[in-house]
Structures are given as structure tokens and as C-alpha cells.
C-alpha positions as CSV (number, residue, x, y, z in Angstrom):
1,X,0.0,0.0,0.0
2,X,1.3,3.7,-1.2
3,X,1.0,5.1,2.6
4,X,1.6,8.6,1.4
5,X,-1.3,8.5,-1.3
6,X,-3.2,7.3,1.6
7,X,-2.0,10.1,3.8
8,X,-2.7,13.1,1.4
9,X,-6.0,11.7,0.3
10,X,-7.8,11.3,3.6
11,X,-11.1,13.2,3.3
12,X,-10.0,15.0,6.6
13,X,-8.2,17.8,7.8
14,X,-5.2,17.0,9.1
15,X,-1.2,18.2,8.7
16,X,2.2,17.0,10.1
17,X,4.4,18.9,12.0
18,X,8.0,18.7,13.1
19,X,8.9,19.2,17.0
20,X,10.1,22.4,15.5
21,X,7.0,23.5,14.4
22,X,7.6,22.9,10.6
23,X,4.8,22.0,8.0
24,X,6.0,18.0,7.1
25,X,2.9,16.9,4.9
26,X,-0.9,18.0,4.9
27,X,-4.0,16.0,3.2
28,X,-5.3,18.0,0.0
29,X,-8.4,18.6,2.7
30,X,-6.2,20.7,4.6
31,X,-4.7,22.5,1.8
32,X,-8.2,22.7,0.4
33,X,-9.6,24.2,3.2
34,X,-6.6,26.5,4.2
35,X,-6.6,27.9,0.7
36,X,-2.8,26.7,0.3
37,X,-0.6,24.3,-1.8
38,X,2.1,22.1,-0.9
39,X,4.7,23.6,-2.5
40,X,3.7,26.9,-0.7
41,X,3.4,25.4,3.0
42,X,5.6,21.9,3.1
43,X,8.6,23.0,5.1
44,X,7.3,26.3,6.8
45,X,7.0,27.4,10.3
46,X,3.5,26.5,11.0
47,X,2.4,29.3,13.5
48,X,4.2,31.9,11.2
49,X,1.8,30.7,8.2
50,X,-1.3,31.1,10.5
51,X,-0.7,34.4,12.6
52,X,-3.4,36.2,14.7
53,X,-6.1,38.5,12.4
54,X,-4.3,41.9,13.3
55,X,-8.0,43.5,12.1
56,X,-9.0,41.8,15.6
57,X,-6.3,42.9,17.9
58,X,-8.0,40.9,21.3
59,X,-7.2,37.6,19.6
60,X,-4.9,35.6,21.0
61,X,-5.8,32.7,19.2
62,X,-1.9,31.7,18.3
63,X,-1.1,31.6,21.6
64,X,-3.3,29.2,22.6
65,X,-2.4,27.3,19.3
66,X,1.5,27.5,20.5
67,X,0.5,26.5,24.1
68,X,-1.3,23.3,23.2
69,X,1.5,21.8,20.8
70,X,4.0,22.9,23.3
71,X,2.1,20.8,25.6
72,X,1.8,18.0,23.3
73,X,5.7,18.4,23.3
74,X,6.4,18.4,26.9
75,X,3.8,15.5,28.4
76,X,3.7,13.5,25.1
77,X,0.3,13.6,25.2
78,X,-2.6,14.4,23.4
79,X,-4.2,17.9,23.5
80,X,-7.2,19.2,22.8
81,X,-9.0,22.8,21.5
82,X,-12.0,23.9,22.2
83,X,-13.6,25.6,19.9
84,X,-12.0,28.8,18.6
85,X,-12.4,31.6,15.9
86,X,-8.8,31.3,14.1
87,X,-9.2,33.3,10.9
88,X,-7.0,31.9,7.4
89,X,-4.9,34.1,5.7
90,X,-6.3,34.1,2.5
91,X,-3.1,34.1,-0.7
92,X,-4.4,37.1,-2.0
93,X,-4.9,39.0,1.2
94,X,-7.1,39.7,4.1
95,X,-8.6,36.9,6.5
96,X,-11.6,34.7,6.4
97,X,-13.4,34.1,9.3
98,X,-13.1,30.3,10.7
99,X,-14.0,28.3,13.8
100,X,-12.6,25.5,14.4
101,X,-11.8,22.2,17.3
102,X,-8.4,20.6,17.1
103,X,-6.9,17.2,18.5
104,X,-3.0,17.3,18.8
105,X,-1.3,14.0,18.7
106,X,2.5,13.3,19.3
107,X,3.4,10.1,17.2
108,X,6.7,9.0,19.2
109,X,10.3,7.4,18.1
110,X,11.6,4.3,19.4
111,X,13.3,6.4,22.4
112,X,9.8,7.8,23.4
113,X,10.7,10.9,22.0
114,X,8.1,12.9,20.1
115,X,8.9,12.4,15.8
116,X,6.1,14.8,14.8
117,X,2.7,15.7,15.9
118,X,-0.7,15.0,13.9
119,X,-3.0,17.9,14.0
120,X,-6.2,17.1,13.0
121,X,-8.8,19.5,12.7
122,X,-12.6,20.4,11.9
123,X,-14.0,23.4,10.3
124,X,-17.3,24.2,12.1
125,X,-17.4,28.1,11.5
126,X,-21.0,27.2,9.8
127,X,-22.1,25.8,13.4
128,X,-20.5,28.5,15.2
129,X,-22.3,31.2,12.7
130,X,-25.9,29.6,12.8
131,X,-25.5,29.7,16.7
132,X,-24.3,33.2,17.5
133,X,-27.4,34.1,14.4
134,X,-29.9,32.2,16.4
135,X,-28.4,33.7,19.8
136,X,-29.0,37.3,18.0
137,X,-32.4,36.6,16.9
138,X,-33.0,35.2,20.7
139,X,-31.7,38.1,21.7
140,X,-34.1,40.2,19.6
141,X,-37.1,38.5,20.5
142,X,-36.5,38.9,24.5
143,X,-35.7,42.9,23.7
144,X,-39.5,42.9,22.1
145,X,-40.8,40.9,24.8
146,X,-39.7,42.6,27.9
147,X,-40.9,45.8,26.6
148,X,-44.4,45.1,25.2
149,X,-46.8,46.2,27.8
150,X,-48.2,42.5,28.5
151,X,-47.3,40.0,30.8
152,X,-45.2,37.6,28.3
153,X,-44.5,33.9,28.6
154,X,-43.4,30.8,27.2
155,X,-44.2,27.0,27.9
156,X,-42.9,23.4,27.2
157,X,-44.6,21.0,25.2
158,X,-46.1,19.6,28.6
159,X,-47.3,23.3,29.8
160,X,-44.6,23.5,31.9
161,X,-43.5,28.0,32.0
162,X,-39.9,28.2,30.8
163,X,-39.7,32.0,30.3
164,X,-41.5,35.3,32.0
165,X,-40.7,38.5,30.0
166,X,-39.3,41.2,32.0
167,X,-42.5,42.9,32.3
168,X,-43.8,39.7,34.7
169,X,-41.2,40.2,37.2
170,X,-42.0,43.9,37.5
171,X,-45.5,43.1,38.2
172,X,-45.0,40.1,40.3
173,X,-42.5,41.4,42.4
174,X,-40.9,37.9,41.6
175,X,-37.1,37.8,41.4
176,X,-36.5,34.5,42.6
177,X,-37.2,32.8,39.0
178,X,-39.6,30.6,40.8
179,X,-41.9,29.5,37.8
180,X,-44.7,28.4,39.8
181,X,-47.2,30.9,37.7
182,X,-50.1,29.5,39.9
183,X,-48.8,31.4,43.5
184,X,-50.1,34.9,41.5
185,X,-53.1,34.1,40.5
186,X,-55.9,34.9,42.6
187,X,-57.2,31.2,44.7
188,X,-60.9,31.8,43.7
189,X,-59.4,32.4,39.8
190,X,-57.2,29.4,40.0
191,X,-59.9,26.3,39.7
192,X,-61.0,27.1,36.4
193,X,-57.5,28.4,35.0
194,X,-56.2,25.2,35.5
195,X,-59.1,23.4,34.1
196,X,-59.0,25.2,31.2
197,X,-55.6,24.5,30.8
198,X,-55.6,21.5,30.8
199,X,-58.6,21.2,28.7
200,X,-56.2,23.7,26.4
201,X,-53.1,20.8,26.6
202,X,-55.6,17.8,26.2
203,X,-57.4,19.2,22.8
204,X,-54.3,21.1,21.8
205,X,-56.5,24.5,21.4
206,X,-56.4,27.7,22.6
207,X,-56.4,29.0,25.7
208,X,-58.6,31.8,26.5
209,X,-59.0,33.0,30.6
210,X,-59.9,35.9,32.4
211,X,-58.3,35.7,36.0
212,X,-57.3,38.2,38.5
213,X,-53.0,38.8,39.5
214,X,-51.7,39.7,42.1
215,X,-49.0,42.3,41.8
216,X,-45.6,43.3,43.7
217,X,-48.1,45.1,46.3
218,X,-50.2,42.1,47.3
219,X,-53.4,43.7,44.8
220,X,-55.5,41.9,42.5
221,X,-56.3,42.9,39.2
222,X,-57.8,41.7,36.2
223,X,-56.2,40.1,33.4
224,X,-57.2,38.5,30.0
225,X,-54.7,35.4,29.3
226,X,-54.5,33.5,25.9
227,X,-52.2,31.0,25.4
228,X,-51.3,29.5,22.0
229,X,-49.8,26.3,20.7
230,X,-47.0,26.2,18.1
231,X,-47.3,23.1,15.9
232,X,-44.9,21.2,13.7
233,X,-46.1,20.3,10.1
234,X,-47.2,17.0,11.7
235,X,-49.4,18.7,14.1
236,X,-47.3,18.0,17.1
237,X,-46.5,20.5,19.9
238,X,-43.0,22.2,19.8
239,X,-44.1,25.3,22.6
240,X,-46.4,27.4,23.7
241,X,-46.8,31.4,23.8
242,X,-48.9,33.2,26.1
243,X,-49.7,36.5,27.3
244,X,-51.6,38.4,29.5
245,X,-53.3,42.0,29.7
246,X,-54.2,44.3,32.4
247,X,-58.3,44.4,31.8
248,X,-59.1,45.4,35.4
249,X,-60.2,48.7,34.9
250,X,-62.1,47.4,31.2
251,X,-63.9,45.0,33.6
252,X,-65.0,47.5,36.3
253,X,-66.2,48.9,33.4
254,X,-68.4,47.0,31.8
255,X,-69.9,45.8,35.3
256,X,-70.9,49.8,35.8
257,X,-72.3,49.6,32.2
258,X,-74.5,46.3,33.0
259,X,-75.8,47.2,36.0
260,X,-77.1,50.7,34.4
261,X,-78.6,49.1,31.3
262,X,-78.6,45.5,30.3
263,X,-78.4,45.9,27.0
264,X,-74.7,46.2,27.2
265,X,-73.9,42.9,27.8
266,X,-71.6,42.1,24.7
267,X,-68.2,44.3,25.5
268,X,-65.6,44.1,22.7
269,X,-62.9,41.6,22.6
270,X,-59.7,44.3,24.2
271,X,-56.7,41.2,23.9
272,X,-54.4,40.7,21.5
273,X,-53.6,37.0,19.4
274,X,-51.4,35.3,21.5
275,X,-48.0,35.2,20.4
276,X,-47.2,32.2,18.3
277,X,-44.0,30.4,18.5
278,X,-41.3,30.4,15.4
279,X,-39.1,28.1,15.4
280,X,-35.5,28.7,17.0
281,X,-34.0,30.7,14.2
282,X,-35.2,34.3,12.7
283,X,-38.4,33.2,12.4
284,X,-38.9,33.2,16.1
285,X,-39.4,36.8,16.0
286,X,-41.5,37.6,12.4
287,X,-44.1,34.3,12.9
288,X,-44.6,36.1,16.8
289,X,-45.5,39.4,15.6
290,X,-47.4,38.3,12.6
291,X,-49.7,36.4,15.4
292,X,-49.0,39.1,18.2
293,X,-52.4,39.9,19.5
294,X,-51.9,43.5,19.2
295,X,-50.5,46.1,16.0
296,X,-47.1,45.9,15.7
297,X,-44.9,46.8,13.1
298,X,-40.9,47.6,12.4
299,X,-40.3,51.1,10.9
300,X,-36.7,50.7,10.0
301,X,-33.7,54.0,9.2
302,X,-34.6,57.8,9.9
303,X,-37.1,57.6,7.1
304,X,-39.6,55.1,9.2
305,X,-40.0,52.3,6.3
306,X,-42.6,49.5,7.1
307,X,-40.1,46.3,7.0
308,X,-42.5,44.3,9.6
309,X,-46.5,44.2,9.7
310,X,-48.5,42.3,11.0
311,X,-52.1,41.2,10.6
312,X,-53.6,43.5,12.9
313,X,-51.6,46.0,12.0
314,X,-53.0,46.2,8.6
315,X,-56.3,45.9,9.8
316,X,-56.4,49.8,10.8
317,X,-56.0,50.5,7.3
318,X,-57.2,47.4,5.1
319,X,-57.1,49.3,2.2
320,X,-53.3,50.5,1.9
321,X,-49.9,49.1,1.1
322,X,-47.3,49.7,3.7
323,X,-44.4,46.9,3.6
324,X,-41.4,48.8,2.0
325,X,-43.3,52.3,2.2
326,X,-42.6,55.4,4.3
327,X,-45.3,56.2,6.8
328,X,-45.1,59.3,5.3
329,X,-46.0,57.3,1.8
330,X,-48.8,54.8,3.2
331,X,-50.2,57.5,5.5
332,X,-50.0,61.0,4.6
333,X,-52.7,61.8,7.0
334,X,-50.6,60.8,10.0
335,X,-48.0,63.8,8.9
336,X,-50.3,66.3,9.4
337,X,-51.3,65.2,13.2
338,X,-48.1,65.2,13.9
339,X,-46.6,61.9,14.3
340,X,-43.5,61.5,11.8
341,X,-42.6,64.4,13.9
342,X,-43.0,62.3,17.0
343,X,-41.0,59.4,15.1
344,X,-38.3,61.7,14.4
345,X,-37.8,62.4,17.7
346,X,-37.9,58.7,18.9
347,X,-35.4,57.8,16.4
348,X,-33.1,61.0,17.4
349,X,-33.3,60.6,21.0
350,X,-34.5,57.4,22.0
351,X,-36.3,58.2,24.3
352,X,-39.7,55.8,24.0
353,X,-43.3,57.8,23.3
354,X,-46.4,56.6,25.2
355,X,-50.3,57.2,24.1
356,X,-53.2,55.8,25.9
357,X,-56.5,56.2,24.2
358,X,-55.7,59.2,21.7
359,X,-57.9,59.7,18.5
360,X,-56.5,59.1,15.0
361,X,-58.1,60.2,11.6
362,X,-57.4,57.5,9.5
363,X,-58.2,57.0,5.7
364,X,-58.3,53.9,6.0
365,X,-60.1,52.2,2.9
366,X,-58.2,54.9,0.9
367,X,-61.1,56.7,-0.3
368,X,-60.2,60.1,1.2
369,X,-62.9,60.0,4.1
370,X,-61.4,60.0,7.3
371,X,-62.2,57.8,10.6
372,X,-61.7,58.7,13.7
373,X,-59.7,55.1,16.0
374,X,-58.6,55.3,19.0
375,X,-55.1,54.1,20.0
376,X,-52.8,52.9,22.5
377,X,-49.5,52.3,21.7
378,X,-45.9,52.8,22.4
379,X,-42.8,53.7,19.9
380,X,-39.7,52.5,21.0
381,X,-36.0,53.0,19.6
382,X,-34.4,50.2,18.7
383,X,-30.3,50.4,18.1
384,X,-28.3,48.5,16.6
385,X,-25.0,46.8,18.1
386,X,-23.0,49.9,17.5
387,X,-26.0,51.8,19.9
388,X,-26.6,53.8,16.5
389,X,-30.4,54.2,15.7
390,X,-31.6,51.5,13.3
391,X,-35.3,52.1,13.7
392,X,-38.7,52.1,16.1
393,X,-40.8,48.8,17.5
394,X,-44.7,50.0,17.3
395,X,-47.2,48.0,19.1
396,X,-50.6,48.6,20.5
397,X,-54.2,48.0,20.5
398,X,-57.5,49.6,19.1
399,X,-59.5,50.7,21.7
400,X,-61.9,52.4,19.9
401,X,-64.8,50.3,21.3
402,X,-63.5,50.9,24.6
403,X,-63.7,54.6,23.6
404,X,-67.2,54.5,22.4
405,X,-68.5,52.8,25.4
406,X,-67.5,55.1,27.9
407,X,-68.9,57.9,25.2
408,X,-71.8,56.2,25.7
409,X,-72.0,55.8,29.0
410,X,-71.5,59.3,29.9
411,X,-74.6,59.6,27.6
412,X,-76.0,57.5,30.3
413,X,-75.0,60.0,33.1
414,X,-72.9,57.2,34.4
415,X,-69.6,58.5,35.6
416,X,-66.5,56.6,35.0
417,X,-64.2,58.7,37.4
């Protein structure tokens, strides 16, 4: 058997090196991968041909590489790398990116001395880059979560809560991490919320509950809780994604408005969708706001484009186009009332902007007659990794019914004080 064809031709990554540190062979893998030849490397000081990316001064990725064949040297044993980012000189200049794991291996000679030392690595910069993407778009997601104005959560297949968004522990008062979601709700609530969900695991449905919290000062208050299952394209559960709003004041409401006149019994649904989960890549984030149930869009760059809407966003104005628009473009009657100005200055300073029930004349079918809705919602600046402005999160609800009722309750001489 030719052992050197066999050598050169192994389908892995793997070069010979001197106790000096010189280049004795390499598979055509290695060379392959390392964007060398063997004429160029067979014979050259190994660290020399692979220095540090000076573009990334905190590396100190030779060293590490020098420690473990020194090592190798010294105990004639094997050594191993963790994973590292060690960037390849590329021939023609500059440095590609790489990650890699490495196994050192002294090969001794009859004296127990060390002849050369096999290096064998594997290139898993595609693993390392699909992690640190999914660990942004995690990252993302969490930044949306903890500052929506509902109490976010996420569950296992089983039900069991594996996340509380920010927002939860600033209600609750709860910094232990203790997940035990059933200490805050109220114990004359708790009966039916746990029948209903686990009618809601059982029939794989959603879960829809109203239920009073408690909050950091030991009060109750009303909240309207949906929980939703994410299924696989076999129908299986991979998670679930729930949230709760504050409808404690809605509810007082609408008991004021039944006990003056029975006819207003039907009150209009106030929740959002419950958020849906994506799976654990960047869909995680666009599949959650598309089934957020509440408007929410993404206005990306100074000029406030529409990169993200979702469904009940484009339900305030069914008849426009917005993804890849302006606001200024989609809704020119906005400009007027004086909200690109408020975007501006959201985008500028980052500071966020807050509106609880304000009017807003809408032309919404684009026929050019205006309607009046009624909004909540927040703007908030969203940076990039730099901490330069990249563009503004919007979410919110329509409370226009909410509007009209108490308009129509003061018609009633009730007073909602």
C-alpha cells in the first residue's frame, strides 16, 4: 500500500508537524480548506503561516495554538482545542473568518521521543455562525418581549413555563425565578384556570381565561390570558406562547355599564392574538409578531419604512400598502397630526413615546374619508450593536370600542371617574 497517497488523500483535515513546528505533509483537505498548496506550506513554520487577524487585535488565538502543541511536546500527550475563531490568511490578502476544534497527537520514536505531531482539525465556522445568528435573533425576540406592555411567557410541550418576559417580574415582584405561575393568580381564579388549561393541553386548542393577579403590592387585578400552541407540520407541539393583559379597569367597566342598562352585555374583545411560537431561528421573532395579538410593526432607518407588519396592524388600514413604504408614503394623513414628527424624535433621542387612548383620523379604505380610531401604543428605539439608531418597534391596541363605550356611558349619566 502507497502510505503517502493514503495520507494526502484522507477526506480529513489534518497536517504533520515537526517538533520544531515545521509543515512535514498535509492532506489536500487541509490544503483545500486552508486555501494553500504544498509547494507553498511543506517546510514552513506553522504558526508563522497562520498568525493572529491583526483586524481583531483581542485575539490571542496563536497563543493558545503555541500552548497546546508545546504541551503536546512536553507530556507526550494528546491535547485538545476547544472551539475557537482562528481566521485563514487568504493568498491574496485579508482573513476569512473560521472556527474551528483541534486534537494534537504526538506520534513517538523508538526512544519515546516525540517524531512529529498530527493535528487534526474540523472546520465548524457554519455551526458557530448559525449559533451566534440564532443567539441574536433570541436576543431580539427577549428585547420585544420585555418591553411590550403584556405580561409575556413561554411554555414546554407539557405546559410546563420556561420564560416570564421582564415585564412579569416587574409586576409580580418575583425575582427568585420561581416558575410556579399558579402562586399569582388569585385562589378563587385558580380552579377554572387550571381546568382550562388543561382542557387547552388535552385538545391542543387555545387558551382563552380571564383571571385576577396579584401584583408586587399584594393587589389583584384583572387580566385577560390566551395561550397558543405552536405546531410542527405533523401537528405536534414544539411550545407554547402566552400573554396576558391588564383588563381590570375594562372589567369595572363594563360591570358599571351592566348594572345601568342590560343591554350592554356584549363588551368588545380588548386582547391581542397570543404570540405564536417560530421556530429557533429568525423566524422566532417575524411568525410572533405576525400572530402578536396587538398592532405591531418595524419602521426601520430615519425615514420610518414599514419592514415588519403584522395582521392587525393592517387591519387599521385594510385598504393600503405599507411593507417597503414610508409612513409618510402609506399615511400622509398621520403627517399632518403630527406623528412623523414624534417618530423623528424617537429615532433622534431614544427616548420611547407613550399614548393611551388618543384619536386618530385615518383614511383607512383609501377613499379620502377619514375615521376617527382610537389608540394605544408605544414607539420605542431600537439600536443596533454599534448603539446607533436602526429604527422604532410600534405595538398597540385599538380601543376604539373601549372609547365609544364610555362615550356612551357618559350619555347615560354614568360616571367613569
Amino acid at each position: 500500500m502507497d502510505l503517502y497517497k493514503f495520507l494526502v488523500h484522507l477526506p480529513d483535515t489534518v497536517v504533520l508537524l515537526s517538533p520544531e513546528l515545521k509543515v512535514l505533509e498535509a492532506t489536500d483537505e487541509y490544503l483545500r480548506v486552508t486555501m494553500r498548496t504544498r509547494e507553498h506550506l511543506i517546510g514552513k513554520d506553522f504558526l508563522k503561516e497562520f498568525p493572529d487577524n491583526p483586524d481583531v487585535p483581542a485575539s490571542k488565538n496563536e497563543k493558545l495554538l503555541r500552548n497546546s502543541l508545546e504541551t503536546v511536546l512536553r507530556t507526550k500527550q494528546t491535547d485538545y482545542l476547544d472551539v475557537l475563531r482562528y481566521d485563514i490568511p487568504r493568498p491574496g490578502g485579508g482573513f476569512d473568518v473560521r472556527y474551528w476544534e483541534a486534537v494534537h497527537t504526538p506520534v513517538l520514536d523508538g526512544g519515546g521521543n516525540v517524531s512529529f505531531i498530527i493535528q487534526k482539525t474540523s472546520d465548524v465556522t457554519e455551526r458557530e455562525q448559525q449559533k451566534q445568528a440564532l443567539a441574536v435573533q433570541e436576543s431580539k425576540f427577549r428585547f420585544m418581549a420585555d418591553t411590550l406592555p403584556q405580561l409575556v411567557y413561554m411554555a414546554d410541550q407539557r405546559g410546563t413555563i420556561t420564560y416570564y418576559s421582564r415585564r412579569w417580574y416587574d409586576y409580580t415582584g418575583n425575582e427568585t425565578g420561581d416558575m410556579a405561575w399558579e402562586k399569582s393568580v388569585h385562589p378563587d381564579d385558580l380552579p377554572n384556570v387550571k381546568v382550562k388549561w388543561e382542557q387547552a393541553l388535552r385538545d391542543l386548542a387555545q387558551l382563552q381565561v380571564e383571571a385576577r393577579f396579584r401584583d408586587a403590592k399584594g393587589s389583584y387585578r384583572w387580566h385577560l390570558t390566551r395561550m397558543t400552541p405552536m405546531l410542527d407540520e405533523l401537528g405536534r407541539v414544539l411550545m407554547w406562547v402566552g400573554s396576558s393583559t391588564d383588563v381590570h379597569e375594562t372589567r369595572l367597566l363594563v360591570q358599571e355599564l351592566l348594572a345601568a342598562n342590560e343591554q350592554m352585555v356584549e363588551m368588545a374583545d380588548q386582547v391581542q392574538h397570543a404570540y405564536r411560537k417560530a421556530e429557533a431561528e429568525r423566524k422566532v421573532l417575524e411568525q410572533l409578531i405576525q400572530k402578536a395579538p396587538f398592532f405591531c410593526c418595524i419602521l426601520k432607518g430615519a425615514e420610518h419604512r414599514y419592514e415588519l407588519v403584522n395582521d392587525n396592524y393592517q387591519k387599521l388600514v385594510p385598504g393600503k400598502q405599507l411593507l417597503g413604504r414610508t409612513v409618510a408614503e402609506a399615511l400622509p394623513e398621520v403627517v399632518e397630526q403630527g406623528f412623523t414628527a414624534i417618530l423623528d424624535s424617537v429615532y433622534s433621542t431614544g427616548k420611547e413615546f407613550i399614548a393611551e387612548g388618543i384619536p386618530v383620523k385615518l383614511d383607512r379604505y383609501a377613499t379620502g374619508e377619514m375615521e376617527d380610531v382610537y389608540l394605544t401604543f408605544i414607539y420605542q428605539a431600537v439600536r443596533d450593536e454599534h448603539g446607533k439608531p436602526a429604527g422604532i418597534l410600534v405595538f398597540g391596541q385599538d380601543v376604539t370600542e373601549q372609547a365609544k363605550l364610555v362615550q356612551k356611558a357618559g350619555n347615560l349619566g354614568i360616571s367613569l371617574a
